[in-house]
Rosetta silent file (secondary structure, phi, psi, omega in degrees, C-alpha in Angstrom):
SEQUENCE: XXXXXXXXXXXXXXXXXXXXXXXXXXXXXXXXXXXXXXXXXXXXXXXXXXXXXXXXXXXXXXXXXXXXXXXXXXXXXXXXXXXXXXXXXXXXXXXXXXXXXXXXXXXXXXXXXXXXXXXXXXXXXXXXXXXXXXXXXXXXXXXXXXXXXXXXXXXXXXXXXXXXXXXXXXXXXXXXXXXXXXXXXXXXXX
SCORE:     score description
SCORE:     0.000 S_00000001
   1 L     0.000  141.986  179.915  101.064  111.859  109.121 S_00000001
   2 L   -75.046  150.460 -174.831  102.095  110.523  105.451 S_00000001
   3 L  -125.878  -22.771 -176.457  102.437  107.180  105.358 S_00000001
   4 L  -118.630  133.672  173.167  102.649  106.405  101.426 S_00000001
   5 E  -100.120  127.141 -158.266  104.980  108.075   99.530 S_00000001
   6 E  -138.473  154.073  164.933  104.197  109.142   95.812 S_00000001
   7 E  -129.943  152.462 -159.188  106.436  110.996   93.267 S_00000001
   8 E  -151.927  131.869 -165.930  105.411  113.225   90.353 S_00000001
   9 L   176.493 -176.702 -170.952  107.086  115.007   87.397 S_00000001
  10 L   -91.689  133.915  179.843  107.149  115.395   83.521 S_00000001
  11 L   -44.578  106.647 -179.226  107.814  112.136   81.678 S_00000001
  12 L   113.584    0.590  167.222  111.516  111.380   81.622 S_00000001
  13 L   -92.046   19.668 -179.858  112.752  113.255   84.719 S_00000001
  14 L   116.002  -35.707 -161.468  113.559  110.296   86.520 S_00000001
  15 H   -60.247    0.501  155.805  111.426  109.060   88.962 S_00000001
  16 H   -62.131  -43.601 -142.178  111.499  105.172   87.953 S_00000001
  17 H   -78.601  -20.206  160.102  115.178  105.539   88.062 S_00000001
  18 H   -79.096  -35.900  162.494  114.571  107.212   91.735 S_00000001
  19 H   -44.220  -31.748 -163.712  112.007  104.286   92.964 S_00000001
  20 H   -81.252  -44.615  157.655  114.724  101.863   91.716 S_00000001
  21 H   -19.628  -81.740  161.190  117.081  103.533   94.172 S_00000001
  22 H   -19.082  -71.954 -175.982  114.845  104.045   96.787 S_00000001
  23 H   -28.165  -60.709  161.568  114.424  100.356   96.546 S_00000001
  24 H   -59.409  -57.961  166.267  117.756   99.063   96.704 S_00000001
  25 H   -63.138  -15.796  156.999  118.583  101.290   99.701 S_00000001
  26 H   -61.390  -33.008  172.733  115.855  100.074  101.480 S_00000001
  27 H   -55.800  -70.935  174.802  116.548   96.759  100.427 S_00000001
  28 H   -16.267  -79.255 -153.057  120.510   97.491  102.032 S_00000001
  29 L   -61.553  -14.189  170.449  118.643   98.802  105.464 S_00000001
  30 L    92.463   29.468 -161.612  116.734   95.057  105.553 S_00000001
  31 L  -123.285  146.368 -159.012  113.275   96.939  104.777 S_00000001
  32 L   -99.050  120.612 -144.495  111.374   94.229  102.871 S_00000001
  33 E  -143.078  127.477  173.544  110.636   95.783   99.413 S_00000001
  34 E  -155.873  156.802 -165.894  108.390   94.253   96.481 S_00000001
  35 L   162.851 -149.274 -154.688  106.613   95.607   93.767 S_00000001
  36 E  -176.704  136.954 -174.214  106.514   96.340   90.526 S_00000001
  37 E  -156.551  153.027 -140.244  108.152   99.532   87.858 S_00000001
  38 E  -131.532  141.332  169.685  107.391  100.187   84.077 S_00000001
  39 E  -135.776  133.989  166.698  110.726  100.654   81.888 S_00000001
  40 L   -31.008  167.720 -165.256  110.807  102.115   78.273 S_00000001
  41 L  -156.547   65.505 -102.897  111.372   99.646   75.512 S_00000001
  42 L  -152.826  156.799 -169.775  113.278  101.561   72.469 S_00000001
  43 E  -159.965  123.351 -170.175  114.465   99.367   69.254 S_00000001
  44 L    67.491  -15.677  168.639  116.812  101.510   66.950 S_00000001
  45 L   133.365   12.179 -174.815  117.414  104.509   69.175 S_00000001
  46 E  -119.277  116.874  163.758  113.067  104.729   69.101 S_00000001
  47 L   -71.563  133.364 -168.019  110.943  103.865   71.676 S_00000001
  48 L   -93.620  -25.063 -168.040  108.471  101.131   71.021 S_00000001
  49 E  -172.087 -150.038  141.503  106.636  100.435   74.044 S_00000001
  50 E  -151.100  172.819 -174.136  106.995   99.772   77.702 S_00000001
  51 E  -135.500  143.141  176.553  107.417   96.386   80.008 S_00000001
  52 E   -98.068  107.146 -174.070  106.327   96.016   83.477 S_00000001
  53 E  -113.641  128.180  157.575  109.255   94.613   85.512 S_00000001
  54 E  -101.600 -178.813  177.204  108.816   93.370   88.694 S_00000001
  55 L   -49.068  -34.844 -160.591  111.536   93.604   91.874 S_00000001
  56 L   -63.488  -10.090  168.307  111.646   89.589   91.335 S_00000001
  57 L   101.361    1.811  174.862  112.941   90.539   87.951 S_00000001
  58 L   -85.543  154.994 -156.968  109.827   88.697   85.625 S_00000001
  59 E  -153.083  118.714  147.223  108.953   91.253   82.648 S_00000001
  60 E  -161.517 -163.017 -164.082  106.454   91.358   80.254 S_00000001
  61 E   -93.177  134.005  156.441  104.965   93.911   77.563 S_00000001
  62 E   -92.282  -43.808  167.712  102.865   96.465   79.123 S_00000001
  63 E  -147.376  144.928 -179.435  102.319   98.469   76.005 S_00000001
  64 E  -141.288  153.715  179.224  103.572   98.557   72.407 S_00000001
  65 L   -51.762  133.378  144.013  103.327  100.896   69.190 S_00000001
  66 L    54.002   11.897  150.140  100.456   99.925   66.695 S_00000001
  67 L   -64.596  127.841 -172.249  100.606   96.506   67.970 S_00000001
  68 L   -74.517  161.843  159.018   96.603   95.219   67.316 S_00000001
  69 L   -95.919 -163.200 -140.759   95.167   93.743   70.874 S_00000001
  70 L   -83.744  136.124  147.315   94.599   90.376   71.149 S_00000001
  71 L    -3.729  114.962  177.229   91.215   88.952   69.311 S_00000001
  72 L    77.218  -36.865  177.011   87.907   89.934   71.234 S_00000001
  73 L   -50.594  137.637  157.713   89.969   92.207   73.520 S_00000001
  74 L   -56.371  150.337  146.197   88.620   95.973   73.846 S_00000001
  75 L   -77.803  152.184 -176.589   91.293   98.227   72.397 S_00000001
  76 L  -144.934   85.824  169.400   93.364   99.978   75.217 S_00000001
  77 E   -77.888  119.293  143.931   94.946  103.270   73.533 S_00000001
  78 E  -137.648  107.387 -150.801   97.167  105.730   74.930 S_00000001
  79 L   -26.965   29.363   80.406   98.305  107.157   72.146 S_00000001
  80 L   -47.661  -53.082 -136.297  100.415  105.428   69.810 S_00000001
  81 E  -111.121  154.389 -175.212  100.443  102.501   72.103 S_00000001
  82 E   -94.245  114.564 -179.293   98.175   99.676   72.723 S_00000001
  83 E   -77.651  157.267 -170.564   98.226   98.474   76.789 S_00000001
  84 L  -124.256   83.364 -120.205   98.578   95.160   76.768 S_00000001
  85 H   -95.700  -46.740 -168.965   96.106   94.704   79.763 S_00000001
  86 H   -84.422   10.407  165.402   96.196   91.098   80.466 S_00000001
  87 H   -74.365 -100.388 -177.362  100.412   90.728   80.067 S_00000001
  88 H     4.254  -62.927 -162.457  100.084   93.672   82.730 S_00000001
  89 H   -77.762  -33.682 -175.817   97.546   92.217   85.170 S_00000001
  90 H   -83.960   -4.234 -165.217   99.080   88.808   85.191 S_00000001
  91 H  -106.739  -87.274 -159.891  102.399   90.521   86.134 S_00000001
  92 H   -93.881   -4.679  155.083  101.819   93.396   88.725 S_00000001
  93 H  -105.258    5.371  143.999   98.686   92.034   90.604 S_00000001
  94 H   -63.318  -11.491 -174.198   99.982   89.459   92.388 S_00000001
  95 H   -91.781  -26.025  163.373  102.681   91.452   93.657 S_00000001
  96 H   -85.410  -21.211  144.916   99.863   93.853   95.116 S_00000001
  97 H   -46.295  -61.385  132.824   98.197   91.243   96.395 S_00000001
  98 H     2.119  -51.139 -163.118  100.973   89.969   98.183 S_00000001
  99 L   -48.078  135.097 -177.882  101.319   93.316   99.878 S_00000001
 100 L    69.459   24.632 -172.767  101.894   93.066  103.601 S_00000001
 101 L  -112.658   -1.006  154.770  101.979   89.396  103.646 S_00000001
 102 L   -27.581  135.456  169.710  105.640   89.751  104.523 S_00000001
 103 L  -104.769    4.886  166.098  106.675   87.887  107.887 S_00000001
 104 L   -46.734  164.347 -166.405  109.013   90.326  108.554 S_00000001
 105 L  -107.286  173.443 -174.540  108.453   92.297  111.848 S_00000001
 106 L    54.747 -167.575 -145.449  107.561   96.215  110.909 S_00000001
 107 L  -102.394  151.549 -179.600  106.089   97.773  107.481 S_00000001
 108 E  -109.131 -173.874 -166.370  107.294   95.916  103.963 S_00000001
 109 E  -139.656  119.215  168.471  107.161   98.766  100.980 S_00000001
 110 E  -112.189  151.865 -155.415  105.402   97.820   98.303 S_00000001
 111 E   -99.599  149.345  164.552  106.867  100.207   94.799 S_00000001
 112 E  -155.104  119.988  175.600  103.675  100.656   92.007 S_00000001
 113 E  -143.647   67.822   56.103  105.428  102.430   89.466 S_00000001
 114 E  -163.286  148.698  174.884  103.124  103.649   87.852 S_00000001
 115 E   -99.063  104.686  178.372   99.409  104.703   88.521 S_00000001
 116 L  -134.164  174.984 -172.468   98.934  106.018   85.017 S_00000001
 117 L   -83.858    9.620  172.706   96.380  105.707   82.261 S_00000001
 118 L   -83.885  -50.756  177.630   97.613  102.789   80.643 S_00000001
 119 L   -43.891   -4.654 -162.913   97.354  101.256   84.055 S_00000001
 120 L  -122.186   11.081  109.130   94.161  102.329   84.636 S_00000001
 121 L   -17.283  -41.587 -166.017   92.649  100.415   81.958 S_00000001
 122 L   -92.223   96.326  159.966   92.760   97.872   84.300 S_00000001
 123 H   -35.182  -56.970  151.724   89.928   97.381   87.269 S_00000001
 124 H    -7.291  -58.348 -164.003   91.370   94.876   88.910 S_00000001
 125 H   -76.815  -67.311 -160.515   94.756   97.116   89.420 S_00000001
 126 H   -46.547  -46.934  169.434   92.597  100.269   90.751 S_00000001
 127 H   -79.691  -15.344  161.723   90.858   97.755   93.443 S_00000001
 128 H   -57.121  -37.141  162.853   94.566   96.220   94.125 S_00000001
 129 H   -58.523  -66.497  175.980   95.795   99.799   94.419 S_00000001
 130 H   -65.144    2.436 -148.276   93.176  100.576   97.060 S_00000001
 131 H  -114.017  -31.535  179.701   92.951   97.829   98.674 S_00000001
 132 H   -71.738  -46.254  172.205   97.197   98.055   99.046 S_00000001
 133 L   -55.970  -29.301  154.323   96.878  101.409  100.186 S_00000001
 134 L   -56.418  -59.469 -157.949   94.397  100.131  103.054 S_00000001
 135 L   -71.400  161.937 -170.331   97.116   97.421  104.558 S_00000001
 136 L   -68.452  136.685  161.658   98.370   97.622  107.696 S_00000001
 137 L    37.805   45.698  146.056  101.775   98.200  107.667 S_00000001
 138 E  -130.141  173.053 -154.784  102.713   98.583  104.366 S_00000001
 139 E  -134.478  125.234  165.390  104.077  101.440  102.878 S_00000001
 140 E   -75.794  147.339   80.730  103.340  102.650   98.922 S_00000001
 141 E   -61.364   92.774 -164.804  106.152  104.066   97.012 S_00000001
 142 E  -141.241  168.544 -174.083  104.774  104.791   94.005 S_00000001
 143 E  -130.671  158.206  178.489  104.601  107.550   90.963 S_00000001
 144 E  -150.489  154.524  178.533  101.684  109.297   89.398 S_00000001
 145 L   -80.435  146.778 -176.237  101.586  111.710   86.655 S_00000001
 146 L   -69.298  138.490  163.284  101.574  115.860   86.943 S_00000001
 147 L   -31.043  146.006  136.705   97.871  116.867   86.167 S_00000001
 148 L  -170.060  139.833 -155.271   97.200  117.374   82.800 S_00000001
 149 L    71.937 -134.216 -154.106   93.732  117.142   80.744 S_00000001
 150 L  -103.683   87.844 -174.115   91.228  115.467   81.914 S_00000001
 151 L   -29.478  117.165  158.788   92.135  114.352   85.687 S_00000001
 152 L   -37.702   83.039 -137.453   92.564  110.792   86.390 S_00000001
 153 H   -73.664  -38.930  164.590   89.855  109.905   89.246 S_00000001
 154 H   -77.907  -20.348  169.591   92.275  107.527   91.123 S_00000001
 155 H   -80.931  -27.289  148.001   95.916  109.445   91.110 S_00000001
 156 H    -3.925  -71.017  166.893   93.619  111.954   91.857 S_00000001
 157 H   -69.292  -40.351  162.654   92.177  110.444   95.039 S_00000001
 158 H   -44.519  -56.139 -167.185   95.895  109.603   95.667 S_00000001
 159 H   -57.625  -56.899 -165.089   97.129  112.995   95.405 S_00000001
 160 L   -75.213   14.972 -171.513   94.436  114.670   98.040 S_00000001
 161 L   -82.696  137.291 -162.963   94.825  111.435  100.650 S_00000001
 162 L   -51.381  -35.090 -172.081   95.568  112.750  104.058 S_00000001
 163 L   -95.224    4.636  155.390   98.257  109.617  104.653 S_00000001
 164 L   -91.288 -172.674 -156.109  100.579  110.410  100.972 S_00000001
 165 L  -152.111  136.382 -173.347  102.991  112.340  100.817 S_00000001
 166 E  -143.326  127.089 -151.631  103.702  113.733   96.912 S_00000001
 167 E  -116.198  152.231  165.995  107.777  114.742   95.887 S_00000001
 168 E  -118.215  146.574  178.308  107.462  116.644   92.459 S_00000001
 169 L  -127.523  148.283 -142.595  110.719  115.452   90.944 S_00000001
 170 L  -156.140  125.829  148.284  112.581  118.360   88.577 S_00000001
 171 L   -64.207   28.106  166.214  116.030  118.020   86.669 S_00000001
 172 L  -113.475  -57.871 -142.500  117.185  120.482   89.706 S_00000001
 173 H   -94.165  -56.894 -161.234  115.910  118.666   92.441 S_00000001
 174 H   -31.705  -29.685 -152.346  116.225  114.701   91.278 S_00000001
 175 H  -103.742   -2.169 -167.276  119.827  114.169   91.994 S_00000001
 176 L  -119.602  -19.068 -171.149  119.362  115.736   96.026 S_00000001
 177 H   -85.884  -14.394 -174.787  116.029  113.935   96.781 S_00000001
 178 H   -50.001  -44.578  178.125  116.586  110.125   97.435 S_00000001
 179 H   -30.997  -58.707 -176.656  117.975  110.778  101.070 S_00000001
 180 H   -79.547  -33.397  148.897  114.286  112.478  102.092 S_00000001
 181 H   -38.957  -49.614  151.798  112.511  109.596  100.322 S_00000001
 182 H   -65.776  -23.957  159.745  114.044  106.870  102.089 S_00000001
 183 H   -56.985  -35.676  -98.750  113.755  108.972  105.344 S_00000001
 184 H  -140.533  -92.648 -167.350  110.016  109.557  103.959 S_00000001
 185 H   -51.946  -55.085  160.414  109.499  105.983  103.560 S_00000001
 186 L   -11.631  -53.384  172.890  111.036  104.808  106.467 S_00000001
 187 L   -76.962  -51.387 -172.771  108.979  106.618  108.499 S_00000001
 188 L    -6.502  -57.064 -164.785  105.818  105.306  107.157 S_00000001
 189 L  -109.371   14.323  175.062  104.808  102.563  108.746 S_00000001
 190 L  -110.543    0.000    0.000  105.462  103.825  112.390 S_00000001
């Protein structure tokens, strides 16, 4: 039975703006929800970058346009933008650490929005992914990118795992799916 929930689609059909839902209804329902979601960053009507926001509401740059990295750092391209790996790391892997350390009785939800390739720069986050995906009675909500090019060895691993569960999110479908996601999620941890 799925136990982690993952969503998938073309960049810009929604699915942060359905995790952040998700979240918040879940939230409502008393379901103990932490985590972490990547939002656009746009300066003149142009996007510049993105920031990693966590639920607790801290921010910082995950990636920005033609911004150099920091002295001695490897560069970490996706093209135009430069990950910003340790703003990132210092941001969204304590909150997957954390995972399951809730004292709540029954599964907490932890959101990783997104396992993508700027995120995947990072080692750290890839054993913090698996290692989140492993605890006991938590539940992933999380997004991964539609195939394309040269597969990605952990959303990959993600996709074919016996315990997700993977929503393709569509401008037809987006606006009808939160109900079976929170149902989805819900379910998870029993």
């Amino acid at each position: 039975m799925a136990r982690h929930v993952f969503l998938t689609g073309p960049p810009g059909v929604g699915k942060t703006t359905l995790i952040q839902k998700a979240s918040e209804v879940l939230k409502s329902y008393g379901v103990p929800v932490d985590g972490f979601y990547t939002e656009e960053v746009r300066q003149g009507g142009r996007r510049i970058g993105f920031d990693v926001v966590t639920l607790s509401g801290e921010r910082g740059p995950l990636s920005r346009t033609g911004s150099e990295p920091p002295p001695g750092k490897r560069e970490c391209r996706v093209g135009q933008y430069v990950v910003d790996l340790a703003s990132f790391e210092q941001l969204a892997l304590p909150v997957l650490r954390n995972a399951g350390s809730s004292s709540s009785p029954g599964p907490s939800v932890c959101v990783i929005d997104e396992v993508g390739k700027m995120e995947l720069f990072s080692q750290p986050f890839i054993q913090a992914v698996r290692q989140t995906l492993s605890t006991p009675g938590t539940v992933v909500l999380g997004t991964i990118p539609i195939p394309k090019g040269r597969p990605l060895a952990l959303v990959e691993e993600i996709r074919t795992r016996k315990d997700v569960k993977v929503f393709s999110v569509t401008k037809e479908n987006r606006n009808h799916l939160l109900p079976e996601i929170v149902a989805c999620v819900q379910s998870g941890g029993k």
